[in-house]
C-alpha positions in Angstrom: 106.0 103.1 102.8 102.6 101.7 102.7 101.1 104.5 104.6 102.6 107.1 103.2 101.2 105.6 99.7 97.7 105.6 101.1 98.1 109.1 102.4 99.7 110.7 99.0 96.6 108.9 97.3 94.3 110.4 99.2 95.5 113.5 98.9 95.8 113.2 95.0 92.0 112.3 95.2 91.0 115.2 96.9 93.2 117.8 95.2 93.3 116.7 91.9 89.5 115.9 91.1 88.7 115.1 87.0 87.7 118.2 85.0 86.4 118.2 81.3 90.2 119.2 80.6 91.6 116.5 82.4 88.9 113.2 82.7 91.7 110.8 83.3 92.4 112.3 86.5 90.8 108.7 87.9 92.9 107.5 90.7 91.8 104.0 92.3 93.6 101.4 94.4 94.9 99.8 91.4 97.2 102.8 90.9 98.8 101.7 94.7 98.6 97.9 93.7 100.9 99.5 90.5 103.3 100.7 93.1 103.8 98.0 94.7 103.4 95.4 92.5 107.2 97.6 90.8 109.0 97.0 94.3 108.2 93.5 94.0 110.1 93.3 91.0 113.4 94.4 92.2 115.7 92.0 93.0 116.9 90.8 96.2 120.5 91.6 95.1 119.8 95.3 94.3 117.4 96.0 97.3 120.4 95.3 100.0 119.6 98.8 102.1 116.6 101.1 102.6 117.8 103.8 100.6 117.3 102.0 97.8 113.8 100.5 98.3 113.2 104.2 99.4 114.1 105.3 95.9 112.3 102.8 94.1 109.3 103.7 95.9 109.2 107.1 94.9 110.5 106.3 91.1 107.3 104.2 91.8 105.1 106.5 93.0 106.5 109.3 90.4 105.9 106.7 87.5 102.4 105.6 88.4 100.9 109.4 89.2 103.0 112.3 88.0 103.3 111.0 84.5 99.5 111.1 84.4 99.8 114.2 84.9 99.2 117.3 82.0 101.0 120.5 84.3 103.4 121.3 86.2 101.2 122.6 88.7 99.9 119.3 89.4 103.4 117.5 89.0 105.1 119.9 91.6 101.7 119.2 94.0 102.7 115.3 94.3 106.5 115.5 94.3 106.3 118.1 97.1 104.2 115.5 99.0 107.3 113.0 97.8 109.5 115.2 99.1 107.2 115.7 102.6 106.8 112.1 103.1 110.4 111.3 102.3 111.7 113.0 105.6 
């Protein structure tokens, strides 16, 4: 999980660079920290197989970066890398 986050950020950093149209387009390592920081929070009771940490990690990712996002373009971008990384 942890390197797939640090690849899809790095992608998202070079593919999806700030414009005038679209300044907050600023990714840091905060943004993975963010990630993380929501798997922490589930509980021990709910996180019983991978599966589900796998699906909290890309609700995660999905939360943190796609809903920054302002079109579809750029939504479809990172959820095909989801879906890339997810197999």
């Amino acid at each position: 999980l942890v390197e797939s986050a640090l690849q899809i950020f790095e992608d998202i950093g070079e593919e999806l660079r700030p414009t005038p149209a679209k300044s907050h387009y600023t990714f840091n390592l905060r943004d993975i920290w963010k990630v993380f920081q929501g798997l922490c929070s589930v509980s021990v009771k709910k996180s019983d197989s991978e599966l589900t940490i796998c699906k909290c990690w890309c609700h995660e990712m999905v939360r943190v970066f796609v809903d920054r996002l302002v079109n579809d373009t750029d939504r479809e971008f990172i959820l095909a890398m989801l879906k890339q990384r997810i197999r």
